[in-house]
C-alpha positions as CSV (number, residue, x, y, z in Angstrom):
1,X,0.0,0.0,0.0
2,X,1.4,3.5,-0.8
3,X,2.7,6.0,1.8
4,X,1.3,9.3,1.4
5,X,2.6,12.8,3.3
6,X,0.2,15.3,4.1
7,X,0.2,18.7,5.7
8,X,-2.8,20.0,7.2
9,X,-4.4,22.7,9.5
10,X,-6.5,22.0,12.2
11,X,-9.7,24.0,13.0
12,X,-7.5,26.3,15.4
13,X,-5.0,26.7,12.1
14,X,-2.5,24.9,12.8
15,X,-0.5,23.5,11.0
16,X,0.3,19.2,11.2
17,X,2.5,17.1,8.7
18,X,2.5,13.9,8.9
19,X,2.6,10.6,7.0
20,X,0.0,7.9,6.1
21,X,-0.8,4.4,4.3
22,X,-3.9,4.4,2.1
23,X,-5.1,3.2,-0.8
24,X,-5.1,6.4,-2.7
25,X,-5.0,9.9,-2.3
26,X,-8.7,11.1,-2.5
27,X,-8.6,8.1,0.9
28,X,-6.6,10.4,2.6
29,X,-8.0,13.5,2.3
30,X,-11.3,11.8,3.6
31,X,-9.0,10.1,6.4
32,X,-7.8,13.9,7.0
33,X,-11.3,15.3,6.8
34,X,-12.7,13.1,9.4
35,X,-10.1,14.3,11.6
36,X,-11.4,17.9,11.2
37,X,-8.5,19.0,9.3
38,X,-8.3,21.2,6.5
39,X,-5.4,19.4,3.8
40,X,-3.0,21.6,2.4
41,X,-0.8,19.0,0.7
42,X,-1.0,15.3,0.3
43,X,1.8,13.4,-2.0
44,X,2.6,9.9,-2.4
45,X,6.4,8.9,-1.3
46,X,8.4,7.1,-4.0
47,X,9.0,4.0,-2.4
48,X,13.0,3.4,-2.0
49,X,14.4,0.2,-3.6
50,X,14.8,-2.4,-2.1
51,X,14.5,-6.3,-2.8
52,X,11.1,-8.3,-3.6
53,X,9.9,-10.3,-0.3
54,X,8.0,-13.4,-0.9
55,X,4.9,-13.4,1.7
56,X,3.8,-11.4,4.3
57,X,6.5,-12.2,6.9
58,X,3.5,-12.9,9.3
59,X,2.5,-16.7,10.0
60,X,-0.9,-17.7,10.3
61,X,0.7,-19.0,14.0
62,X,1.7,-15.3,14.4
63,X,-2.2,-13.7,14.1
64,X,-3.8,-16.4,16.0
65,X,-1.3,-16.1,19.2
66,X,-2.0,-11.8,18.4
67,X,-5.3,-12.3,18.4
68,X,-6.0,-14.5,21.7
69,X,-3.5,-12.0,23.6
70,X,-5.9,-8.8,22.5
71,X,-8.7,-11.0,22.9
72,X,-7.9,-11.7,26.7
73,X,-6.5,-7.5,27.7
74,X,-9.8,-6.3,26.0
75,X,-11.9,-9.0,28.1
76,X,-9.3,-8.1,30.8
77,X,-10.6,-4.1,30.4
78,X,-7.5,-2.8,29.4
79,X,-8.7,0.2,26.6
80,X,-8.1,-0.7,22.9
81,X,-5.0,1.6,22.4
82,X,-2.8,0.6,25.6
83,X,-3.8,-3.4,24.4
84,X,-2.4,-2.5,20.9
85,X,0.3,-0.6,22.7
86,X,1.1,-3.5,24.2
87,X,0.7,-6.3,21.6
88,X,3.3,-4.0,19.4
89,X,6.2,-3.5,21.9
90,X,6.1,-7.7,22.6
91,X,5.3,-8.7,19.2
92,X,9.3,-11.0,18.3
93,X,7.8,-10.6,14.4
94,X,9.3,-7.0,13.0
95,X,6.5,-7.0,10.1
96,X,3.5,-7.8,12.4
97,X,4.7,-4.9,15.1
98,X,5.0,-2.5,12.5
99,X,1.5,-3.3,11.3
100,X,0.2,-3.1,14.7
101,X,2.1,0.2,15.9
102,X,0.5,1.8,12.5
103,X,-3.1,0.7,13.6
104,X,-2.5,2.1,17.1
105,X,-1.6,5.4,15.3
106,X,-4.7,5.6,13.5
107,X,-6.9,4.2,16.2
108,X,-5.5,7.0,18.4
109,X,-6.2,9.5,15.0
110,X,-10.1,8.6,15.5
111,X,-10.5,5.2,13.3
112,X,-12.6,2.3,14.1
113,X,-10.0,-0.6,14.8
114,X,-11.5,-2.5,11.9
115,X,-10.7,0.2,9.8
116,X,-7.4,0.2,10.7
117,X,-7.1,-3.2,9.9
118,X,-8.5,-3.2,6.5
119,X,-5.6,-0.9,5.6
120,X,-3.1,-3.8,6.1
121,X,-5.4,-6.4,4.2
122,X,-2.1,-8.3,3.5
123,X,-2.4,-9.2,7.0
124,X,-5.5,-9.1,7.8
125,X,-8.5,-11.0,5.7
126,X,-11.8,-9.4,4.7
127,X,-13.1,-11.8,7.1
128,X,-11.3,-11.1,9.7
129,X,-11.8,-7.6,9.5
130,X,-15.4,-7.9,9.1
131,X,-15.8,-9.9,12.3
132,X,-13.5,-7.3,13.9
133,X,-16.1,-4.8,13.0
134,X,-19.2,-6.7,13.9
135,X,-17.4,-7.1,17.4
136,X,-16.6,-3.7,17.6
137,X,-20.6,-2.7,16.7
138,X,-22.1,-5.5,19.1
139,X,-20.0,-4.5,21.5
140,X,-18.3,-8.4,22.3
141,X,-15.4,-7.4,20.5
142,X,-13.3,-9.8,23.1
143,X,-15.3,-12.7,22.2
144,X,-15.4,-11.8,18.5
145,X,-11.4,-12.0,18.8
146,X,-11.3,-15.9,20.7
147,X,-13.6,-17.2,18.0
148,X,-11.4,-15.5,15.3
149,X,-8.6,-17.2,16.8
150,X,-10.2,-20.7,16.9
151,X,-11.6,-20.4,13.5
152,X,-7.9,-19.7,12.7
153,X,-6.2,-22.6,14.2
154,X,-9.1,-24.8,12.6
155,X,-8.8,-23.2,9.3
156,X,-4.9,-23.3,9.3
157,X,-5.2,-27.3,10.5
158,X,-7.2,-27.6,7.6
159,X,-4.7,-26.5,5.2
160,X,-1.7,-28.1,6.5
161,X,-3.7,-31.7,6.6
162,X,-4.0,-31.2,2.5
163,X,-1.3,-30.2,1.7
164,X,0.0,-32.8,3.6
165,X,-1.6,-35.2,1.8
166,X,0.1,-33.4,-1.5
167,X,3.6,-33.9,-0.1
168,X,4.1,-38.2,-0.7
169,X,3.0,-37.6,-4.4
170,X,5.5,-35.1,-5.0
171,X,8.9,-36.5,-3.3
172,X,7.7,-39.7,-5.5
173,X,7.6,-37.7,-8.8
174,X,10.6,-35.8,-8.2
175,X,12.5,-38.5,-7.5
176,X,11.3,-40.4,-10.4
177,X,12.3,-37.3,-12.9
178,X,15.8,-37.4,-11.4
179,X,16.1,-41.1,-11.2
180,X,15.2,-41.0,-15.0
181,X,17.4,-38.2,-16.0
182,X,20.5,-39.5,-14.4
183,X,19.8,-42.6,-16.3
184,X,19.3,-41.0,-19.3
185,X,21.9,-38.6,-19.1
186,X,25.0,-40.8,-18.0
187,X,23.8,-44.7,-17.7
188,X,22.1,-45.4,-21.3
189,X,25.2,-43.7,-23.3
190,X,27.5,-46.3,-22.0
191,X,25.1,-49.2,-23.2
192,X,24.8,-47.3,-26.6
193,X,28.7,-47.3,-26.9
194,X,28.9,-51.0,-25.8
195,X,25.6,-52.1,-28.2
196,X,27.3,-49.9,-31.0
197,X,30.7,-51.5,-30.9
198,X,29.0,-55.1,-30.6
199,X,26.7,-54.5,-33.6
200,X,24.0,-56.4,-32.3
201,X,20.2,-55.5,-33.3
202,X,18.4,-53.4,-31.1
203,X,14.9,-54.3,-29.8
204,X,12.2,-51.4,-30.2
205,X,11.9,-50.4,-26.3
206,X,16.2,-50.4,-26.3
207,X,16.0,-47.7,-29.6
208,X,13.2,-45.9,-27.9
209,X,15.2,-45.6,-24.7
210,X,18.4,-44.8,-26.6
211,X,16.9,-42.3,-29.0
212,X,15.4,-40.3,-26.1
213,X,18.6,-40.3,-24.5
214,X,20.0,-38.6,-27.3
215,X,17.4,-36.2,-27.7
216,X,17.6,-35.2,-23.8
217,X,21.3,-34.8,-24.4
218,X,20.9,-32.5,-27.8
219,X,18.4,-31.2,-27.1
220,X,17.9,-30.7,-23.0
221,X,17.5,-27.0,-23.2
222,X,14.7,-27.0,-25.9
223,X,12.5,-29.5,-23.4
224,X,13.3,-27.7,-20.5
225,X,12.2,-24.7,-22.3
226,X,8.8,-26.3,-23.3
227,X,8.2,-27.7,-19.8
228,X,8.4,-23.7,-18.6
229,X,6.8,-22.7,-20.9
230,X,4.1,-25.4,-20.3
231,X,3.8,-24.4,-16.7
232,X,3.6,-20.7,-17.1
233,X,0.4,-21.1,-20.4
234,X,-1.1,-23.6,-17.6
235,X,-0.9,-20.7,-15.0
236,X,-1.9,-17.5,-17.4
237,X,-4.7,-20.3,-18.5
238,X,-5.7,-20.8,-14.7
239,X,-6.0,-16.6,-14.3
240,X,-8.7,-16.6,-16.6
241,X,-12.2,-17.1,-15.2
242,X,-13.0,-19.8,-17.6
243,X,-9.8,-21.9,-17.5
244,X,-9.6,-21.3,-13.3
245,X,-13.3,-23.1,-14.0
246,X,-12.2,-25.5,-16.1
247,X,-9.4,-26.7,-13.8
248,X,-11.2,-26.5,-10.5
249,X,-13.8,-28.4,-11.9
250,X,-11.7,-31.2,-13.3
251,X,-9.6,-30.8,-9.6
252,X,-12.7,-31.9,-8.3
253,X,-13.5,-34.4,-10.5
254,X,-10.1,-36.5,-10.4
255,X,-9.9,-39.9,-8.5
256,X,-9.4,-39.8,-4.8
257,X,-7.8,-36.7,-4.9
258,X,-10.9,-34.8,-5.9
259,X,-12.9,-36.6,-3.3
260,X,-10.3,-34.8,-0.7
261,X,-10.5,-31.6,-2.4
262,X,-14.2,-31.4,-1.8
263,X,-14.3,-32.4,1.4
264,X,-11.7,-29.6,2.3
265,X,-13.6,-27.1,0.8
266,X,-17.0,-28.0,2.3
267,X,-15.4,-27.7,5.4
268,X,-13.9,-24.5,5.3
269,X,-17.0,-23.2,3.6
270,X,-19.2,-24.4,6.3
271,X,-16.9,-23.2,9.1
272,X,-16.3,-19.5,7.5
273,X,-19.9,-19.2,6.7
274,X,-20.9,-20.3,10.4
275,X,-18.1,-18.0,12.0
276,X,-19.1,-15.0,10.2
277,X,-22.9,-15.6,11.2
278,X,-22.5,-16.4,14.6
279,X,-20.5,-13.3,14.9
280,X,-22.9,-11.2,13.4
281,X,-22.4,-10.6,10.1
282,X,-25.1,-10.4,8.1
283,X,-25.7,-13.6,5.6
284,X,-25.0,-11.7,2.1
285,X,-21.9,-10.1,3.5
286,X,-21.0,-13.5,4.9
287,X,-21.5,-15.4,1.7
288,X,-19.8,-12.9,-0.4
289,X,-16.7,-13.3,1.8
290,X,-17.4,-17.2,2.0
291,X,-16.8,-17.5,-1.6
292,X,-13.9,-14.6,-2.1
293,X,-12.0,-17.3,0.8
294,X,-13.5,-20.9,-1.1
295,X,-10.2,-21.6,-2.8
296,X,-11.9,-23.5,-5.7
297,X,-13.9,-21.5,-8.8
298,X,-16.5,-24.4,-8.4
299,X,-18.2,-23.8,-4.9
300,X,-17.4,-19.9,-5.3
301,X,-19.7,-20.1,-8.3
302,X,-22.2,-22.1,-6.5
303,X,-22.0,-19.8,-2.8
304,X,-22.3,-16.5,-5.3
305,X,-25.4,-17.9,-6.8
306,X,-26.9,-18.9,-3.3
307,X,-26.3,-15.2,-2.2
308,X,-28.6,-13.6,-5.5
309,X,-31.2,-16.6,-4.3
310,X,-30.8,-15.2,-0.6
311,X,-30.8,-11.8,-2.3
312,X,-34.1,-12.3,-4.2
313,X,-36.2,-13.7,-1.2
314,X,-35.3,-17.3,-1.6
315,X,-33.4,-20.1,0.5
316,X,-29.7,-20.9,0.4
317,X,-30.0,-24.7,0.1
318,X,-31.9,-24.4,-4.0
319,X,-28.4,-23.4,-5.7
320,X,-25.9,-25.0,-3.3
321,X,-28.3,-27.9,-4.4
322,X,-28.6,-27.2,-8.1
323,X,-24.6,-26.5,-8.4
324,X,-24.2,-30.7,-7.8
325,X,-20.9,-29.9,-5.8
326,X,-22.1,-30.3,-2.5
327,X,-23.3,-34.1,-1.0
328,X,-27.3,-34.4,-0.1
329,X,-26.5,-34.3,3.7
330,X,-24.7,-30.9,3.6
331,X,-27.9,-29.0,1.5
332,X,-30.2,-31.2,3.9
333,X,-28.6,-29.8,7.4
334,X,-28.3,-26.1,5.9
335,X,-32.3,-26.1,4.8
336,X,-33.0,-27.2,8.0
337,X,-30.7,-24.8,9.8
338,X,-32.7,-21.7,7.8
339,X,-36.0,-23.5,8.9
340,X,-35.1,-23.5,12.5
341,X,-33.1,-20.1,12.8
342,X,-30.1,-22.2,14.1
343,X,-27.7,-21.6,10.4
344,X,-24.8,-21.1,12.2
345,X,-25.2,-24.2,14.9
346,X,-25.6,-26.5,12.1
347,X,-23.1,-25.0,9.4
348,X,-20.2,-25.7,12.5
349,X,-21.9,-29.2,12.8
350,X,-20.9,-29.8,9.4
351,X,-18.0,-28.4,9.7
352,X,-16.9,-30.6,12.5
353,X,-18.2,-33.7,10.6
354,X,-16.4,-33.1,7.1
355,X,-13.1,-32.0,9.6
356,X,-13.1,-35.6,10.4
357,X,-13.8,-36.7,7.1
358,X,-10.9,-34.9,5.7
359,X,-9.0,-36.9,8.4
360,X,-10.4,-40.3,6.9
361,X,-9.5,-39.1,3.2
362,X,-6.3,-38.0,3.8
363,X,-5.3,-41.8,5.9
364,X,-7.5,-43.1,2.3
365,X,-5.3,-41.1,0.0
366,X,-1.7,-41.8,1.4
367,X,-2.5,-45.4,1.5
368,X,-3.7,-45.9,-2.1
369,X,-0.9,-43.4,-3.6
370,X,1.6,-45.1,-1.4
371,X,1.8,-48.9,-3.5
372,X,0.4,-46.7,-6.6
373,X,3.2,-44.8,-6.8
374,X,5.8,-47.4,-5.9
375,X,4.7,-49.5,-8.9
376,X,4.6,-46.4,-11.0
377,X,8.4,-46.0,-9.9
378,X,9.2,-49.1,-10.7
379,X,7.5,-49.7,-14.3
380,X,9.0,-46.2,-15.3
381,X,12.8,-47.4,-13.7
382,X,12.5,-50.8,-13.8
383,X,11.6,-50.8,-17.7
384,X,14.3,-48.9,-18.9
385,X,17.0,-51.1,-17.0
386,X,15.2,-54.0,-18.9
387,X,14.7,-52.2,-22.4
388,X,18.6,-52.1,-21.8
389,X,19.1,-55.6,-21.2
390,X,17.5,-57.0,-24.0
391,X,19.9,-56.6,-26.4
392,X,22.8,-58.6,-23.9
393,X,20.5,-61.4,-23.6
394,X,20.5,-61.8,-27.3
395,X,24.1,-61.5,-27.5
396,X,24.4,-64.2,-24.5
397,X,21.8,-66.4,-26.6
398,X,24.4,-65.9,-29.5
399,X,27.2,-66.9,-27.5
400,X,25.5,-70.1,-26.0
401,X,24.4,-71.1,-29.6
């Protein structure tokens, strides 16, 4: 977000400078209006150089422990500026207590603390902040704060449980790539001297093996190239709305996998939806941030078409129904939820349930990849070594005969 400096006169005329992060300029002459100052100047700081950071340099571990400890001094009574006061001068993360020293500054200017926040959306979520503000207007912001910090925890368990399940899959591949390009690369060209000097007849899966170890030596750069540039028309393809469709949807769709994927999802859907509810929010603003959060163009699709039903006077369970991604049980329990008033109870039931279930899939996924893979290693090994042996077997044959 841009730095802007501003000078401005207060309503006794005098005169302030000072320095702010905002989205634009016209934000901070309405940030300096609400203060009851009068701008003078406002220009945006050229940003120094410096080199390109890859994340936030805050951990989701990071904002839940921040959020419990403001959650307990504002339950505690301590007022909202000495808590952030606080939470910045102890905060061991240098990116997290600058954040938090500049929302203590604009607290302290007159902001609302969600506000503040949703300067630093880096940091902090649309749904965090809208849960912040929902505290803040209910006046349970502590309590608004412990949930957010479970809801976290849960959501961050989540996460790491899938990609878990993604790890196995991927040491296997890579080390099948490498195991074949070391073969390819230094093994195969000493059979290819020793079949050439022996002028024996090659089988078909020996010239196949031989001729693509040529080609990788040739010609390495130009597949390397194409493999780039494979991944990078993939990723523009995924950018677009339909391609980011098309994938999702065929994500969800692939063996064993797709069964985890959608499980995941309908979890964290469930679990946002519920938190946001419970908290306050009101159920178009909590679907529209439900969907921004669903990780998957499938059920954002379907959540974005239950909030114009919602919109329009109708139910939520009719398009989560319609959209075919989500499992009879899951549009059963949320129609009865709206029936009964109780939506948020029974979207944190689900949630539980399908927490578990992503549990049971993941145990279900690492034990069918496990032998799947292994075999896959060894036909894609294992065969070259024999497509390379065939030819010394005939020569033994000659031999013998």
């Amino acid at each position: 977000m841009p730095t802007f400096a501003y000078s401005a006169r207060t309503l006794t005329g005098e005169l302030q400078a000072g320095e702010v992060d905002l989205p634009s300029r016209d934000d901070v002459v309405g940030f300096l209006r609400r203060q009851r100052m009068v701008p003078v100047k406002v220009e945006e700081k050229q940003a120094s150089f410096s080199l390109p950071t890859i994340g936030t340099g805050v951990s989701t571990r990071d904002i839940v422990v921040f959020t419990r400890q403001f959650a307990t001094m504002i339950n505690a009574g301590l007022p909202l500026v000495q808590s952030l006061d606080i939470l910045a001068k102890q905060s061991e993360n240098k990116v997290l207590r600058e954040v938090v020293e500049q929302i203590q500054y604009d607290v302290e200017a007159g902001q609302t603390l969600a506000d503040a926040m949703r300067q630093h959306s880096v940091i902090f979520s649309d749904l965090f902040v809208n849960m912040v503000a929902a505290g803040e207007a209910g006046g349970i912001l502590d309590t608004i704060l412990m949930r957010l910090a479970t809801f976290l925890e849960k959501a961050d368990a989540l996460r790491r449980k899938i990609k878990g399940a993604m790890i196995y899959p991927g040491v296997i591949m890579t080390v099948a790539v490498g195991a074949v390009a070391i073969l390819l690369l230094f093994v195969i060209p000493v059979f290819e001297e020793m079949f050439s000097a022996s002028g024996v007849q090659l089988p078909g899966p020996t010239v196949f093996v031989i001729t693509l170890s040529e080609l990788l030596q040739a010609r390495w750069y130009v597949m390397l190239g194409a493999i780039l540039f494979g991944l990078f028309a993939l990723r523009r393809y995924y950018k677009t709305p339909g391609g980011q469709l098309v994938i999702d949807k065929f994500m969800l769709h692939m063996p064993i996998l797709g069964n985890l994927l959608r499980k995941g999802a309908i979890a964290r859907f469930t679990r946002t939806l519920g938190t946001l509810i419970s908290s306050g929010v009101s159920i178009l603003d909590g679907l529209e941030i439900t969907a921004r959060t669903a990780g998957n163009r499938v059920i954002h699709d379907a959540i974005m078409e239950s909030r114009a039903s919602i919109a329009g006077g109708e139910t939520i369970a009719d398009p989560l129904r319609k959209s075919g991604v989500f499992p009879p049980m899951v549009v059963q329990m949320i129609n009865v939820g709206e029936q009964t008033g109780g939506l948020d109870e029974m979207l944190t039931k689900i949630a539980d349930f399908y927490d578990e279930e992503v549990d049971a899939a993941v145990a279900a996924l690492l034990s069918a990849l496990e032998p799947i893979m292994i075999v896959f290693l060894g036909v894609i090994v294992g065969g070259m070594i024999v497509a390379m042996y065939l030819p010394i077997f005939d020569l033994m044959n000659e031999v013998g005969a």
